[in-house]
Backbone bond lengths (Angstrom), bond angles and torsions (degrees), N, CA, C in turn:
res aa  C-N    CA-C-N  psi(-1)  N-CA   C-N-CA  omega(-1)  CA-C   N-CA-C  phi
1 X - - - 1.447 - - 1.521 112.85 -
2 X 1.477 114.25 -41.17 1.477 99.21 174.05 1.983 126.18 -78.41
3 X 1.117 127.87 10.86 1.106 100.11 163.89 1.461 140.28 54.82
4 X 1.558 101.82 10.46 1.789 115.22 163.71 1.282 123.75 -84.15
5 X 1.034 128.43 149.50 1.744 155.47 -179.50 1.596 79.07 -62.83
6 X 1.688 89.34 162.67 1.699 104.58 145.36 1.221 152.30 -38.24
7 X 1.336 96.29 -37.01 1.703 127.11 -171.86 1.844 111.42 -110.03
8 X 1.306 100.75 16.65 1.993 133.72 157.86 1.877 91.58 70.64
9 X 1.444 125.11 32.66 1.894 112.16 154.91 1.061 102.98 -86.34
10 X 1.457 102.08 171.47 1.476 124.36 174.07 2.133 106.06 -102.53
11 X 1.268 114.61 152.68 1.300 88.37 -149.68 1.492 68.02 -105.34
12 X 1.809 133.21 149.95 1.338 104.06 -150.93 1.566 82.34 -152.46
13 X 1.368 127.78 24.64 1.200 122.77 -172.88 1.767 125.32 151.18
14 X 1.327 111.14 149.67 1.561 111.88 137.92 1.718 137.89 -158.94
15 X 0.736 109.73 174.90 1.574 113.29 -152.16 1.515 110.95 -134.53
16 X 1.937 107.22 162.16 1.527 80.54 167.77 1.507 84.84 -129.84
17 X 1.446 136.77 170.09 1.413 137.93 168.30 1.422 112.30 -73.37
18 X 1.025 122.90 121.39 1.502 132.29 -163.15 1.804 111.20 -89.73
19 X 0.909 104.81 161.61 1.468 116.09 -176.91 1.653 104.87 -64.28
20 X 1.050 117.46 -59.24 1.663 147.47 164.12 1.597 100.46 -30.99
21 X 1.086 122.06 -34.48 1.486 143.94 -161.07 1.570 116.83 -82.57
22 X 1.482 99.32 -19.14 1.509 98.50 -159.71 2.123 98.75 -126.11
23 X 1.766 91.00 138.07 1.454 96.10 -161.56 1.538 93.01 -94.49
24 X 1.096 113.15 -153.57 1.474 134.72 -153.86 1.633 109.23 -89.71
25 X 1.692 96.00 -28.49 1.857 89.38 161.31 1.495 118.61 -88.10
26 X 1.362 122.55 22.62 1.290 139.43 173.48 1.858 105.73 54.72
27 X 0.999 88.33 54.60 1.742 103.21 166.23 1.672 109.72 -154.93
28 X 1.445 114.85 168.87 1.130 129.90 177.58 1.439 113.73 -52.22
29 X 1.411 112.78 100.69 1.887 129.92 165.19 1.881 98.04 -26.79
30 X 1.120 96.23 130.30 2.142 97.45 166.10 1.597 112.36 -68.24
31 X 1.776 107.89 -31.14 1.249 99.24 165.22 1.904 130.36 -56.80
32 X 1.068 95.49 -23.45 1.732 105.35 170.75 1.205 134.48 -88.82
33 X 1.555 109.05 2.99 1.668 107.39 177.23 1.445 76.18 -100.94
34 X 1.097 161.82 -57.69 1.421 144.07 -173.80 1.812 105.39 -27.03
35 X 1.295 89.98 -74.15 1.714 104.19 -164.36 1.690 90.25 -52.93
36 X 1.467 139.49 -53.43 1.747 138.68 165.85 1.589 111.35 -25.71
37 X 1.490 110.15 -49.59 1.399 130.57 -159.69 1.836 101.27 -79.81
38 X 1.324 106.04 -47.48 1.671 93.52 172.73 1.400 130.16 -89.80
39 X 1.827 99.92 24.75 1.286 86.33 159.27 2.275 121.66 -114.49
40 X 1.494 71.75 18.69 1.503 104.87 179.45 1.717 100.66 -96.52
41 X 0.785 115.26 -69.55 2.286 117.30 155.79 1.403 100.06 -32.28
42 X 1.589 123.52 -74.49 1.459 105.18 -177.71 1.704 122.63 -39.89
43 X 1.371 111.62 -18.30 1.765 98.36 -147.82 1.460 82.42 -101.21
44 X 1.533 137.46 -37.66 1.620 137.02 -178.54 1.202 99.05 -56.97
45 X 1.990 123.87 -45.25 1.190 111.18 -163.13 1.925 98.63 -69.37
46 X 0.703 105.50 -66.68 1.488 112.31 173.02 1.541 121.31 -25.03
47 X 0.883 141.03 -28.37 1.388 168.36 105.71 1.762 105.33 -5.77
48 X 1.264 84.35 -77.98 1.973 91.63 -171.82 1.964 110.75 -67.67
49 X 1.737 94.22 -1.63 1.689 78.26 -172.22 1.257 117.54 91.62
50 X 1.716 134.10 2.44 0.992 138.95 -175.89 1.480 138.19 -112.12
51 X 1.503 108.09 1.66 1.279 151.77 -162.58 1.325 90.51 -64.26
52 X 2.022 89.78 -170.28 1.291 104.63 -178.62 1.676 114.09 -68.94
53 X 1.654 113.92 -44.83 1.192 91.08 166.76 1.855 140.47 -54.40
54 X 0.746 128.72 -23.42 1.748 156.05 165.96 1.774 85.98 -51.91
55 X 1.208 114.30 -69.45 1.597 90.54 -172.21 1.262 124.46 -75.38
56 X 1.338 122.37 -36.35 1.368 104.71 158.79 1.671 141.55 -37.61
57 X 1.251 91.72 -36.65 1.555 115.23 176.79 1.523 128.00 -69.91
58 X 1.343 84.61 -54.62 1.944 100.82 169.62 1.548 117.92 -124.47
59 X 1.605 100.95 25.25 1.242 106.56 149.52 2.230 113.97 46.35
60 X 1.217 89.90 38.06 1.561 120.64 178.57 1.090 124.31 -163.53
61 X 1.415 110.94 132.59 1.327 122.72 176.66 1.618 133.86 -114.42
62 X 1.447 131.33 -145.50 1.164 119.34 140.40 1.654 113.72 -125.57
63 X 1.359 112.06 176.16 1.578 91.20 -174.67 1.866 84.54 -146.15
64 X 1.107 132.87 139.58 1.353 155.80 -176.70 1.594 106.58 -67.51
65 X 1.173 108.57 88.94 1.548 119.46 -178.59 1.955 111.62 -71.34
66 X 1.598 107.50 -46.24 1.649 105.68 -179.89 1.429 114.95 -137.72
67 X 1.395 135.32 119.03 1.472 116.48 -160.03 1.391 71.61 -116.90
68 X 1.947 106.41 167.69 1.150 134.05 167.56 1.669 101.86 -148.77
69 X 1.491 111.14 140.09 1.139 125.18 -174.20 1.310 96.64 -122.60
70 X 1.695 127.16 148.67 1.553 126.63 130.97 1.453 110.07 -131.87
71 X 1.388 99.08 153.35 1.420 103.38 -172.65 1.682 103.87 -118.46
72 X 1.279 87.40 115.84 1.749 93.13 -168.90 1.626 103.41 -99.93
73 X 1.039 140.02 -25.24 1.583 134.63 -172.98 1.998 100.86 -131.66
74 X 1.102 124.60 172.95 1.330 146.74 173.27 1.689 99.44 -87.66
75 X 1.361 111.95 146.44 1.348 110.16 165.22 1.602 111.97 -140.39
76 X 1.303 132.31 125.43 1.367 130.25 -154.68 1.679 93.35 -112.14
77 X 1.376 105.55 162.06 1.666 122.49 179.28 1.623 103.52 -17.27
78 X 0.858 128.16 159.00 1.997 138.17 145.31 1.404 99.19 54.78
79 X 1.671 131.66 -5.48 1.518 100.06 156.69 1.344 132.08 -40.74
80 X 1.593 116.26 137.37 1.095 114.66 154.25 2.100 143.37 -51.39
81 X 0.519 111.57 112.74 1.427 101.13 -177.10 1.765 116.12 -93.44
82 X 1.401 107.93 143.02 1.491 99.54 167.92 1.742 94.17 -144.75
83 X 1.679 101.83 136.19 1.734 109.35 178.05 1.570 101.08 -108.16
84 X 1.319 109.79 158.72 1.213 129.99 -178.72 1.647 87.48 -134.50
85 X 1.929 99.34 146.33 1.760 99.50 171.00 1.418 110.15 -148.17
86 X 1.352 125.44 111.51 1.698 105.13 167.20 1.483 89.51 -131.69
87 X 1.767 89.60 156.91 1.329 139.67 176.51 1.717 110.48 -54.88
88 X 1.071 92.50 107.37 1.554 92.84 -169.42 1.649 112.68 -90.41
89 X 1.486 109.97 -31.51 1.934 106.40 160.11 1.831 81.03 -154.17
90 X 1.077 85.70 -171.65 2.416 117.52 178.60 1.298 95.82 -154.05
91 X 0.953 111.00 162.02 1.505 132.42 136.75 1.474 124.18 -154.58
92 X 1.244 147.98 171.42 1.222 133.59 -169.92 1.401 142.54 -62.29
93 X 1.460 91.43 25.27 1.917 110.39 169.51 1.543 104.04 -147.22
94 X 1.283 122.71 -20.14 1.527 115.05 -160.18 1.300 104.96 -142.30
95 X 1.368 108.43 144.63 1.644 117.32 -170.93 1.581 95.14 -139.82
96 X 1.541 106.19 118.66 1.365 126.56 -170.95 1.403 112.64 -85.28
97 X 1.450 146.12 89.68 1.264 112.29 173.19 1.465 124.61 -131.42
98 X 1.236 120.13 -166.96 1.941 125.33 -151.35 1.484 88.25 -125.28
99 X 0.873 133.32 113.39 1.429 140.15 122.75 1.616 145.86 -63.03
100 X 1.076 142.24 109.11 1.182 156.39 -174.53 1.689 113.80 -98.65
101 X 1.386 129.55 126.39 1.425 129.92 178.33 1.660 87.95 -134.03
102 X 1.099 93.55 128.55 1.834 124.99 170.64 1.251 121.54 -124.95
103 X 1.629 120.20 128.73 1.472 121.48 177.74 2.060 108.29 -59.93
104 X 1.372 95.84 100.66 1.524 89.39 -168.85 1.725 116.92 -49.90
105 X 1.322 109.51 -36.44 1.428 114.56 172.20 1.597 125.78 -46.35
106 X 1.640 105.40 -55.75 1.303 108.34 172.61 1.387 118.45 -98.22
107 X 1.493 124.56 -22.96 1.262 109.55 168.91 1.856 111.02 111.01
108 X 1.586 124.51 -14.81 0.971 135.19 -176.51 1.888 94.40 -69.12
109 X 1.383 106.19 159.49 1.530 125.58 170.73 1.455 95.37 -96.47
110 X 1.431 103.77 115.26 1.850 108.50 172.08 1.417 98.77 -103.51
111 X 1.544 141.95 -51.85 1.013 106.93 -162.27 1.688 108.19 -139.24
112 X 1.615 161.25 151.93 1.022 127.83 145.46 1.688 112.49 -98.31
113 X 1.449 116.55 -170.78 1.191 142.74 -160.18 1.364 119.87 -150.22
114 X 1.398 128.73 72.98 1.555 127.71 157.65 1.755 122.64 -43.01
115 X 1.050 117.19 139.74 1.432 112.94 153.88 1.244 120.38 -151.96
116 X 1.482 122.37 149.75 1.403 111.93 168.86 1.125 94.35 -115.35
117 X 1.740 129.54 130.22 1.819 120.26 168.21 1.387 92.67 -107.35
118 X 1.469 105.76 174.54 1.018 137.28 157.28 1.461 145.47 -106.05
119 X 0.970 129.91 142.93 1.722 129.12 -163.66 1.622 84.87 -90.45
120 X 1.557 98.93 131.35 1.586 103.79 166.79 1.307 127.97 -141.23
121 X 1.513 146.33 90.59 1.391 124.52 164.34 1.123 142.03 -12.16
122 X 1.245 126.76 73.45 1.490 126.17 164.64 1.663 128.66 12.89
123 X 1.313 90.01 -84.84 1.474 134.31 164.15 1.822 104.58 -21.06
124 X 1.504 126.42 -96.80 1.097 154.41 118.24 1.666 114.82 -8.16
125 X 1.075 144.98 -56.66 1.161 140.97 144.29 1.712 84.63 103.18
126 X 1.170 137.87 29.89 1.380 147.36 -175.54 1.671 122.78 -129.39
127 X 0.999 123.26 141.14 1.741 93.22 -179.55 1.054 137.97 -114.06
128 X 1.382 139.79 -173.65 1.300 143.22 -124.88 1.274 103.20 -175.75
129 X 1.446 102.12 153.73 1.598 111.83 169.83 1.258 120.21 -90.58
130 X 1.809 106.78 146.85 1.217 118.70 -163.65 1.524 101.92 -61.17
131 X 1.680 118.18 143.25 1.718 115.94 -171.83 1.598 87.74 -66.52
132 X 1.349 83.07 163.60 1.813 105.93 163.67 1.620 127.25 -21.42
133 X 1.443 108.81 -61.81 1.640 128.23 -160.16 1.849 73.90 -87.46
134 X 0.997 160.26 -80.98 1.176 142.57 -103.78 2.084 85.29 -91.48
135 X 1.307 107.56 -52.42 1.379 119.42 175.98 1.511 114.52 -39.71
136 X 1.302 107.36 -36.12 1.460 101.12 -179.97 1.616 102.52 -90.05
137 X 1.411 148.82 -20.66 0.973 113.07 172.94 1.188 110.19 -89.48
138 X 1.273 142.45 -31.64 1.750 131.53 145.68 1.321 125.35 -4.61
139 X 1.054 123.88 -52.75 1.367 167.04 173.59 1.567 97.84 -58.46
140 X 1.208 117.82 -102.89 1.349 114.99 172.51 1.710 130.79 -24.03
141 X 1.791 112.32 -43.54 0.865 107.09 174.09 1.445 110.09 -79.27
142 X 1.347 135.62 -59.67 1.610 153.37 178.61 1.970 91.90 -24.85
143 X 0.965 105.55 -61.57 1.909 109.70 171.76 1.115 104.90 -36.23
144 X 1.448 116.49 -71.52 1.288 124.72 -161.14 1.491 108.28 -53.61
145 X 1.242 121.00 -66.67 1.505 120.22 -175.33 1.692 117.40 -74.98
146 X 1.771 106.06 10.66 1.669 102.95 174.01 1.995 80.55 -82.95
147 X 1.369 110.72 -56.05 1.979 98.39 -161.17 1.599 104.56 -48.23
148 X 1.687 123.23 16.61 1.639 101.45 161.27 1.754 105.44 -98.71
149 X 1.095 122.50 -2.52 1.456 129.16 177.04 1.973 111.19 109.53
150 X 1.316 113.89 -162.85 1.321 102.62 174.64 1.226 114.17 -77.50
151 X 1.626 125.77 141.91 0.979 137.52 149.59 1.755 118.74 -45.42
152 X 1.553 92.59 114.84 1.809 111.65 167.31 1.443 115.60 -58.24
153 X 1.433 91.02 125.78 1.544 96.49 174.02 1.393 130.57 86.21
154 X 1.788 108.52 -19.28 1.236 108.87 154.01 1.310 134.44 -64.18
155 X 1.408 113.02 163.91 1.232 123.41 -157.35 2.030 120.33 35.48
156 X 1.340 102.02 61.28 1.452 110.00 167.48 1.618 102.47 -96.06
157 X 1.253 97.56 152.70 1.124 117.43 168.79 1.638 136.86 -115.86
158 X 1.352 139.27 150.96 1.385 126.65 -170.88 1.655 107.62 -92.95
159 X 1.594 109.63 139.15 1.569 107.41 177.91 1.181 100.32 -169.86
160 X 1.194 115.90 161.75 1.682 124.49 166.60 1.825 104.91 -94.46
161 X 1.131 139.69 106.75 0.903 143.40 142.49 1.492 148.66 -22.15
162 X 1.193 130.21 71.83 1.695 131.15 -147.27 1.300 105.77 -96.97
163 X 1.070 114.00 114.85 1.797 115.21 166.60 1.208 107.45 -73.47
């Protein structure tokens, strides 16, 4: 059921960089590895059972409480993209995870993607813990990709550095 590589991601997508995509220094806008990046969130949630169908159904979702981006490489028109995603902790409202976007062609790491979401009632518009069945496959997977060790690069933070 979980669907991880060797090296414990979830393989969670791919993409190509769109024309639409690219700003005035003729590379990929920062606003668009976001919009790239949630369709890499859609495919884990989808995966975990938490998707769009899940809210329709139980009328709850999650909603993205803190994102963090870095942009480690350039990405020009019609690259390919490929994301990798694991679960970096849960607990019974929030599911933490790491995203990775790589030029699938060449293989370089262009960008990652932190998130912490949140479990939320629709309804109530407040949140809640994930039900039972959805918790356990969270659960199941979040296990699975802790036996590759800690996730790199999580929890960084932004600063200027002073010697």
């Amino acid at each position: 059921m979980t669907g991880i590589d060797d090296a414990g991601w979830f393989d969670s997508g791919r993409a190509v960089v769109r024309s639409d995509w690219i700003d005035y220094n003729g590379h990929m806008n920062v606003g668009y590895y976001l919009v790239a990046f949630d369709q890499a969130t859609e495919a884990i949630h989808v995966h975990l059972g938490i998707g769009e169908d899940y809210r329709r159904e139980r009328d709850a979702s999650t909603f993205v409480l803190e994102a963090h981006v870095t942009y480690d490489h350039e990405l020009l028109e019609g690259a390919p993209l490929a994301f990798r995603t694991r679960i970096v902790a849960f607990d019974s409202k929030r599911l933490h995870l790491m995203h990775r976007m790589f030029h699938a062609g060449e293989g370089y790491l262009a960008a990652t993607n932190e998130l912490m979401c949140l479990h939320v009632d629709l309804k109530q518009r407040r949140t809640c813990p994930f039900p039972d069945d959805a918790m356990a496959r969270i659960r199941a997977v979040g296990e699975e990709h802790a036996r590759f060790g800690e996730t790199e690069g999580a929890g960084r933070s932004i600063g200027i550095r002073r010697r």
